[in-house]
Structure formats: structure tokens, C-alpha cells
N, C-alpha and C positions, 0 to 999 in steps of 0.2 A: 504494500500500500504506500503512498506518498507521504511527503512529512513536509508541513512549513513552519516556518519562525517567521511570522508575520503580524503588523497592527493592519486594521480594518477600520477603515472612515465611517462608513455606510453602513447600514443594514437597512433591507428589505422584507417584510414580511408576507410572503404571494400564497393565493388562497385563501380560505375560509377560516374566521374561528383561531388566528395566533394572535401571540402577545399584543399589547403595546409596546414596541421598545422606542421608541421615540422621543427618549430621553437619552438613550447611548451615544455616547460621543465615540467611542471607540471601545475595540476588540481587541484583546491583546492574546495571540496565542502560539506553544510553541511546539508540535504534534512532529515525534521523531518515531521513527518505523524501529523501534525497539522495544523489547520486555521491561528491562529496566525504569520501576515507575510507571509501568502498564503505557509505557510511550507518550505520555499527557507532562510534558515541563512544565506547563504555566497556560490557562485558560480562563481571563479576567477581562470584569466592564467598569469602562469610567462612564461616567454620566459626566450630564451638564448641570445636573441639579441637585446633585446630592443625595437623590432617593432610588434605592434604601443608602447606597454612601455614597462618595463620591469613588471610590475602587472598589470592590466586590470580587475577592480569587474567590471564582465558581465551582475550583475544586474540591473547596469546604464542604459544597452542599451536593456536593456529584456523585454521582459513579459510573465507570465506565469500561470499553473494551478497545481503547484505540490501540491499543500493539495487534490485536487478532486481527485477519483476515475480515470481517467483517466489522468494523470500530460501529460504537454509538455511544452514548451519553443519557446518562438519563438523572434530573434534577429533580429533589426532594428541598421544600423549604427555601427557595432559592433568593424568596422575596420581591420577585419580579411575577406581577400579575398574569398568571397566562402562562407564564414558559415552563413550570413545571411540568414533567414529562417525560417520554422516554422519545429520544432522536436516533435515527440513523445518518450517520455524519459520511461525508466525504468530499473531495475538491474537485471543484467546475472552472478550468483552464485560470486556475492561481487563487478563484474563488473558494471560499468554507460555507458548507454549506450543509444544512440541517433539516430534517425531512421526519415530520412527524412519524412517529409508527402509528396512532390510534389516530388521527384526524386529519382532515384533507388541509393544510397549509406546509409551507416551505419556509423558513430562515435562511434568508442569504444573505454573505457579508462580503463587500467589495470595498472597493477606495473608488470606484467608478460614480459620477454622480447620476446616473442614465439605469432604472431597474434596470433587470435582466425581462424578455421582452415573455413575460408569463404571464399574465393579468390574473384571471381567476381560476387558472386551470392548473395549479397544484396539483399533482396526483399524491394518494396515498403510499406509502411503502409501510408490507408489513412482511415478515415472514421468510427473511432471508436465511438461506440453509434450513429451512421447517420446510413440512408440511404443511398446505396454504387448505383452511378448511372452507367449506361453502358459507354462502350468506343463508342460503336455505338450505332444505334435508331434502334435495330433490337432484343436487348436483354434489358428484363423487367429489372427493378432497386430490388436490395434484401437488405432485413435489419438483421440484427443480433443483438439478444436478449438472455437473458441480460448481461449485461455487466459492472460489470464484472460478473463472473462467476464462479459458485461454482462445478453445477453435469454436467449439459447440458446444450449445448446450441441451441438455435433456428436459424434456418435459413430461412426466408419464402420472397417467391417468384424466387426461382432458379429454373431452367429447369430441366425437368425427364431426361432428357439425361445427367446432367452437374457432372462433377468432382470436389469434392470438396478437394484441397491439402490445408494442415496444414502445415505450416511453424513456425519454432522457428524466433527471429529477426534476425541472424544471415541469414536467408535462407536454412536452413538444414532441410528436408524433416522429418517431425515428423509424419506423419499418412497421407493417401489418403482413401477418403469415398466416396462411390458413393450418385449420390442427393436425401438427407434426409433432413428433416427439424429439425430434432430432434438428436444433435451429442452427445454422452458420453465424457465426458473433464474429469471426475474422478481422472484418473491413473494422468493427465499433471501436474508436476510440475507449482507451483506459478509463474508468470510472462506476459509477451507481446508473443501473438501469433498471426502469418496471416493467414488469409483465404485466397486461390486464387481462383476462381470460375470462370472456364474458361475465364481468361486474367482480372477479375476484382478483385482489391483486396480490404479486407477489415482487420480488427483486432480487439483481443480482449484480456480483459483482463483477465486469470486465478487466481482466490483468493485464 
């Protein structure tokens, strides 16, 4: 997985239902592709206003998996209205970028002053390396293998009838396959990609 030491000017929050951060002045974070210290240096927000401080290391109120093959974060008590939660994290060409697992919004943090061009269409990520269960009892449960992912990837147990849409994290339609179990990732640039599999969703990671 990738590593940056990097501050962050901006954040965006695309989709439904996230925080206010609209107080952040800046991101400070420093995410090394190592064990030691689960790979998390330093993950802190300054505000402009001093609420809840004016620094906040978020690692106090964290926990998380960014040395594994699949990193996420997930905030208990954080103080910040909304952001509590569990994210799946990962970087959008230099961006960090946070991807609810239970609700449709996006956390992005850039230095760019221009969002990233997503407006309302966050998609969900949940279920990377699981078992992605049905919304109802009338459609089998499918897994996706493996993960991450280098040439192909597996899909087994989805419906001969089912559509399988690729999304980037952002929600921007990157390929549609009809149901295969066996998909070509090759060409995908490195990073977090979602599966939608008629209204269920899952993700994965490109190596």
C-alpha cells in the first residue's frame, strides 16, 4: 500500500449524511507502509476555531489497520460531530481519502481548492476481503477474491442475470461487466475500487 507525510489545506465532504468539518484548517498526517506502530506516525486536525481544540492527534480517539493490506480507521469519541465511525482509507493520485463503511458519503482531503468532481454520488464501501451479504433474503451472498489484486479478480456467487458496475471511490463509473466471475483489473490504476452488484456493494483493492 502507499505511504505519505503530508499536510492537507482542504477537505471535502461528497455524498450524503458526513461530518461538518468546516472548521479544519488542516490535516496533518504521516501513513508509512510499515508494522511498526500499525504504520499511523501522526494523524491530527487544526481548526480555525478552536472546537473541540485548536490540534486534536486523532490517534487518541482511533483505531486502526493502516500497515495491513486493507488500512481503515475507525473513530470512537472523537469530538467532531458526524465523523465518528469506521472509514476505509486510501490515496486518490496524492489525495487521502476516507470512504465510509456504513453510509453513503466520502472524506476527501487535498491542498486543491476545486472538489474532486463527485457531487452527490459517493458510493458506499463495505466488505473488503468479506463476504458481501444481501440487502434482502432473496439474493445469495458473493465474495471477492483476492484482494488485493494484481491481474483478476474473482467474483463467485453473483446471479447470471447480475450487472457488475466498477466504481472509483469517488463514485465515477470506471467499467460495467456483465456477471463473470473472473474480471480483468490489468489496465486499473493502483488504489480502492467498488463493486456494485445489483444494489450490493463491495471493494477492492488494486496493487
Amino acid at each position: 500500500m502507499p505511504s505519505v507525510d503530508k499536510v492537507y489545506k482542504n477537505v471535502y465532504v461528497l455524498g450524503l449524511g458526513g461530518p461538518d468539518l468546516s472548521n479544519i484548517a488542516e490535516l496533518r498526517i504521516n501513513w508509512a507502509n510499515e508494522s511498526w506502530g500499525n504504520g499511523l506516525w501522526e494523524m491530527a486536525f487544526q481548526t480555525n476555531n478552536g472546537t473541540p481544540a485548536w490540534w486534536t492527534d486523532l490517534r487518541e480517539t482511533s483505531s486502526n489497520t493502516f500497515a495491513s493490506t486493507s488500512p481503515s480507521v475507525t473513530f470512537i469519541n472523537s469530538n467532531f460531530p458526524g465523523l465518528n465511525g469506521s472509514y476505509w482509507v486510501t490515496l486518490d493520485d496524492g489525495n487521502f481519502v476516507m470512504v465510509s463503511k456504513t453510509d453513503d458519503f466520502v472524506i476527501y482531503f487535498s491542498n486543491s481548492s476545486t472538489a474532486p468532481p463527485c457531487g452527490t454520488n459517493a458510493r458506499r464501501a463495505s466488505g473488503i476481503k468479506e463476504t458481501v451479504s444481501s440487502p434482502n433474503d432473496f439474493a445469495e451472498p458473493f465474495a471477492v477474491y483476492p484482494n488485493p489484486a494484481t491481474d483478476y479478480l474473482t467474483v463467485e456467487g453473483v446471479e447470471t442475470d447480475a450487472t457488475i458496475r466498477i466504481l472509483t471511490v469517488l463514485g465515477q463509473e470506471k467499467e460495467i461487466v456483465k456477471s463473470q466471475n473472473r474480471i480483468d483489473v490489468t489496465s486499473f490504476q493502483p488504489g480502492m475500487y467498488i463493486l456494485d452488484i445489483n444494489g450490493r456493494k463491495s471493494s477492492f483493492i488494486k496493487e
